[in-house]
N, C-alpha and C positions, 0 to 999 in steps of 0.2 A: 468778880473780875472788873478791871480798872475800865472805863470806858476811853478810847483814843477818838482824840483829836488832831485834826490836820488842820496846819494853817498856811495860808498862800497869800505872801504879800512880798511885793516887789521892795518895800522899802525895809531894810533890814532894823531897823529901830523898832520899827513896829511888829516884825515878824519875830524879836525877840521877846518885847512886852507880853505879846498875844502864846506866844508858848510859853513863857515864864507864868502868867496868868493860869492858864489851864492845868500844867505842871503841880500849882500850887493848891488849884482846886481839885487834885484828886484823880488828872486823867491821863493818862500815856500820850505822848504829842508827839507828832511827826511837821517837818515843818517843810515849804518849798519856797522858792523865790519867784517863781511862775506857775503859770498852770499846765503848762504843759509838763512839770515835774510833778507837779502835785498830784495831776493823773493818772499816772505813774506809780507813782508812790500808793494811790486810794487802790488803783488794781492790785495790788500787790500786798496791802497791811488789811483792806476792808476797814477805814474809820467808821465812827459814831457820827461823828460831825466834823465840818468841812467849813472852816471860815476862810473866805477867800476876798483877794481884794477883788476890784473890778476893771478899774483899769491897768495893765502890767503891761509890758513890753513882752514878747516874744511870743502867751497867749493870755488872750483878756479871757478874766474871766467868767464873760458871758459864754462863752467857747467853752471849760473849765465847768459851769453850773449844765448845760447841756451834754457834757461828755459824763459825768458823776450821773446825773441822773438815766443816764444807758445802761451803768452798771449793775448785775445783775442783785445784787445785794445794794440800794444806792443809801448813800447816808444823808444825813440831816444837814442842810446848809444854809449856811450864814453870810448873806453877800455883806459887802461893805466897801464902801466908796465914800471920798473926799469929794469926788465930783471932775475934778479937771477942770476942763474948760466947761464942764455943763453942770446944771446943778445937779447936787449928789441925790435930791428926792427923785429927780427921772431918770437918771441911772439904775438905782434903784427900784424903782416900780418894775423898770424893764426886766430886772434882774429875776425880780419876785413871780413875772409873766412870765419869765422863762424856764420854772423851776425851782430857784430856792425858795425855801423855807422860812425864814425869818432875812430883817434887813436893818444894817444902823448905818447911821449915816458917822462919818469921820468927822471931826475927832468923838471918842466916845470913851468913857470910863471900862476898863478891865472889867469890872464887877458887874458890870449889864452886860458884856461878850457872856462872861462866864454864865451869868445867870438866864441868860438869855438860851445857851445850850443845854443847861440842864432841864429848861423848863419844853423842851423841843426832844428831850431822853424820854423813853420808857424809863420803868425802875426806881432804885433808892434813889438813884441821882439827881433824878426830876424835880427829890424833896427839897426844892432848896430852902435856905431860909428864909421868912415873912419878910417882905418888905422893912427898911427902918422908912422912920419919917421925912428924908430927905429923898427918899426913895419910893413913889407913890407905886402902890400895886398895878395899876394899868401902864407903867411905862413900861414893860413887857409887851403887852398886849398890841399897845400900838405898833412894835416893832414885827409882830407875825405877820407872815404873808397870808393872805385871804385871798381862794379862789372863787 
């Protein structure tokens, strides 16, 4: 079975790249333009993973990583932030204190979202493939959150 991904970004360019991305690698995508849809939507499908921005209008999703992770089944999530008016590494750290899972900072290549989810699956999906060369095997790592 296909693993689903949800993705939660205000900005539609990017909530399109970010489903087309996962689409591509193999996973059922659900997509929201907030978090409070997004919420919504995780109650209701139960995703795998949960890429979500951080700052949105209507609910940030810090709000969005603490409601997901209430759920009785919670999924695997991926904060990310451009930052705004603050930098996006303290956005971020906050994000990772408050729940998620893994964090990239904006802008960031498709192929590290993607591979950065599979490597946060149980299962085949987790296999991803080896690093290439322009691609060092710890740039994963650094992006996990560590409690």
């Amino acid at each position: 079975m296909r693993p689903t991904a949800l993705v939660v970004d205000d900005d539609p360019v990017m909530l399109a790249q970010m489903s087309a991305a996962f689409h591509a690698a193999g996973f059922r995508t659900l997509s929201a333009e907030n978090g409070r849809i997004g919420v919504q939507l995780a109650r209701a499908a139960a995703p795998d993973v949960v890429a979500t921005d951080i700052l949105m209008p209507e609910q940030e999703g810090v709000a969005t990583i603490l409601q997901l992770k209430a759920l009785p089944r919670p999924p695997q999530i991926i904060a990310i932030s451009g930052g705004g008016r603050l930098a996006s590494g303290v956005v971020l750290d906050w994000a990772c204190h408050l729940g998620a899972d893994a964090a990239l900072p904006k802008p960031f290549a498709m192929s590290k979202l993607v591979e950065l989810a599979k490597r946060l699956l149980p299962g085949p999906v987790a296999n991803a493939p080896p690093p290439t060369a322009d691609q060092p095997k710890e740039f994963v790592e650094r992006e996990l959150c560590v409690s």
